[in-house]
N, C-alpha and C positions, 0 to 999 in steps of 0.2 A: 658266599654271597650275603651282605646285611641285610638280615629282617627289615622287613617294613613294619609301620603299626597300621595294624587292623583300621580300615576306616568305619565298623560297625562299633566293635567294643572296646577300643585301644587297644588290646594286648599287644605286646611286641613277640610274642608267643607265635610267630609266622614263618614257614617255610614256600621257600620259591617251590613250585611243583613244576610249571611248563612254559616255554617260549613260543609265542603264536607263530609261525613263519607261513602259513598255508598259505598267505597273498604278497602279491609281489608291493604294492604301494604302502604297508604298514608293518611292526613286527610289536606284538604288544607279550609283557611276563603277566605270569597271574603268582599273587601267592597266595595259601591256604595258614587261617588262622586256627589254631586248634583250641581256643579260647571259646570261638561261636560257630564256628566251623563256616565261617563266610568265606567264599573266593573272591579276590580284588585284584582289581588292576593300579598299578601302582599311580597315586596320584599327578606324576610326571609324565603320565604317557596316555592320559584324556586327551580327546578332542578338545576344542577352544570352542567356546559359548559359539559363533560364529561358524563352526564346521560343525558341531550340531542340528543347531537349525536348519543347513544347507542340507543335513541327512533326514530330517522331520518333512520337509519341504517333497521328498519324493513320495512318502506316504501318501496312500488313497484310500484312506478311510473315507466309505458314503454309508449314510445314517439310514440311506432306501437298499443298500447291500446285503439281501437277506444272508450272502454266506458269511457277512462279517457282524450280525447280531447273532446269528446260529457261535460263534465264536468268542461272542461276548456272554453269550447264555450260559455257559460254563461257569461264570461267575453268577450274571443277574438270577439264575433258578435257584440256586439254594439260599440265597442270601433273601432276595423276597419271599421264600418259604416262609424266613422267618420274621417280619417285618410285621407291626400293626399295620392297620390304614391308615393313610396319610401320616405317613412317617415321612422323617425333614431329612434328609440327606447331601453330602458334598462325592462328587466325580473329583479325585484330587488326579492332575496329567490328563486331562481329556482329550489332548493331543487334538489335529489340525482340521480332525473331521467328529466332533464329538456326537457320538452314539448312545452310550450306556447309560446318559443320564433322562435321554428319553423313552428308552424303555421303563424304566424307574417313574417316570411322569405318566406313560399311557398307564401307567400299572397300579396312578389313584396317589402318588406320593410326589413331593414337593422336592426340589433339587435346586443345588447350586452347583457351579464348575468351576474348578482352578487346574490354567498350567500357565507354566514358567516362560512358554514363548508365545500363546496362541490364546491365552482368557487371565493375566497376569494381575491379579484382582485380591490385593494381601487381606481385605474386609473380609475374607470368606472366613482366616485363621481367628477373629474377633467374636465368633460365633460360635453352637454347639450342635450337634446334629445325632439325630436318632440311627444314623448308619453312613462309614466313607470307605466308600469304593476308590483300589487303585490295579487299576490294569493296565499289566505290559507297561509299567512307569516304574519298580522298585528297581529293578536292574540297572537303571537311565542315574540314579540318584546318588550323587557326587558326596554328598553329607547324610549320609540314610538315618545316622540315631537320630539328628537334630528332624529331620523332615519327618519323621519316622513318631519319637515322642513327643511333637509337635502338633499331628493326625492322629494320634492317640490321646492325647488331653484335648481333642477336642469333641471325646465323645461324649456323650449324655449317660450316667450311670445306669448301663444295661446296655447300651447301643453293641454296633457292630462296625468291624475292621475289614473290610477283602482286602486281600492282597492276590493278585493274579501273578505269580511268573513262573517260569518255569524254573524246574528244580535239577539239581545236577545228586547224583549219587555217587557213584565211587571216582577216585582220582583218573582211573584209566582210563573210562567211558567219558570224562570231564576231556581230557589230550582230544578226542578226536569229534568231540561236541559241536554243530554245527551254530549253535546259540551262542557261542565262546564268539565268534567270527564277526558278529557285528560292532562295528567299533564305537557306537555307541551303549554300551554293554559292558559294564563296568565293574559291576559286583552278581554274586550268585548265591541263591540261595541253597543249603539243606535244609533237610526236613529237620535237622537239630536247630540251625539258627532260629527258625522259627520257636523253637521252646525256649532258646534261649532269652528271645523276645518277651517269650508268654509269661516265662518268670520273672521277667525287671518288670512287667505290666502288673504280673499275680491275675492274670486273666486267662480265660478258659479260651480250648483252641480247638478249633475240627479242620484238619487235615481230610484234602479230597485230593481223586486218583489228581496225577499230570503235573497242574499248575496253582491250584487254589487252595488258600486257608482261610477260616472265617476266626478271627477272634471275638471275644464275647467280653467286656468289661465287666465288673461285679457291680451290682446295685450300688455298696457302699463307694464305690469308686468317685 
């Protein structure tokens, strides 16, 4: 079977690992790059900007849903741990019910929002901010280095990176992944791609249990 190229780091350094067949209306491959260790779905078997949105569209994200700020808290508590006050921040995917960026506002700091179907506002990339939050949105993302060191050169030297998603660990436990299933769910992270990241950045990383990494850019940055 022809390797794919990596859509994180190009490498063509890719093997097919699995064929999704669990549902009857889709069959999607994933392959494994060993370059950054990212899983991808091969760019011919995305949804269409338009079958997207129709998936975004069932979301019920409520901003008054304590179990779904209890959910966002996984990100918002350590990253405001480390925050001065009134620090300037961007929510990048705030998706259809945006939450996280008002946690960030009741908590004394200033926020802006960007997503691609629902706050579509490219002014926000013309700016710099003291910390950007991306939750349950790196997985969604079709061109992740470009969106990716895009969100990163738009930190402020010292700021901060979340990135919320869930992580896959071994190839095995990856085959029967209930995360793999969503067909808007494109690519996946390891705990290595993220170093992988933190090296082309040269930026400092903290790995937490589940879903979150915080990066930390260097002053000289």
């Amino acid at each position: 079977m022809e390797n794919q190229r990596c859509v994180l780091c190009g490498s063509y350094d890719t093997e097919w690992i699995h064929k999704n067949d669990t549902r009857l209306d889709y069959n999607r491959e994933y392959y494994l790059c060993s370059e950054c260790r990212l899983i991808f779905v091969p760019p011919a078997q995305r949804l269409s900007a338009e079958e997207e949105y129709s998936r975004y569209e069932q979301h019920e994200n409520d901003p008054e849903d304590p179990g779904y700020r209890k959910f966002l808290n996984r990100m918002f508590k350590p990253l405001a741990e480390k925050l001065p006050p009134d620090s300037y921040g961007l929510d990048f995917g705030s998706g259809p019910g945006p939450t996280l960026h008002l946690m960030f506002e009741e908590a004394g700091h200033t926020m802006r929002i960007y997503d691609p179907f629902y706050a579509d506002d490219p002014s926000v990339f013309d700016d710099t901010y003291d910390f950007i939050t991306t939750t349950e949105t790196a997985e969604h993302l079709y061109n992740p280095l470009m969106e990716l060191d895009r969100l990163w050169g738009c930190l402020e030297p010292g700021g901060f990176l979340g990135v919320m998603t869930r992580r896959w660990t071994t190839v095995e436990k990856f085959k029967t992944w209930h995360y793999k299933n969503d067909d808007t769910h494109v690519i996946f992270f390891h705990e290595d791609t993220f170093r992988w990241l933190q090296k082309r950045w040269g930026a400092r990383l903290e790995i937490f249990k589940r879903d979150v990494v915080i990066f930390e850019a260097g002053l000289s940055s």
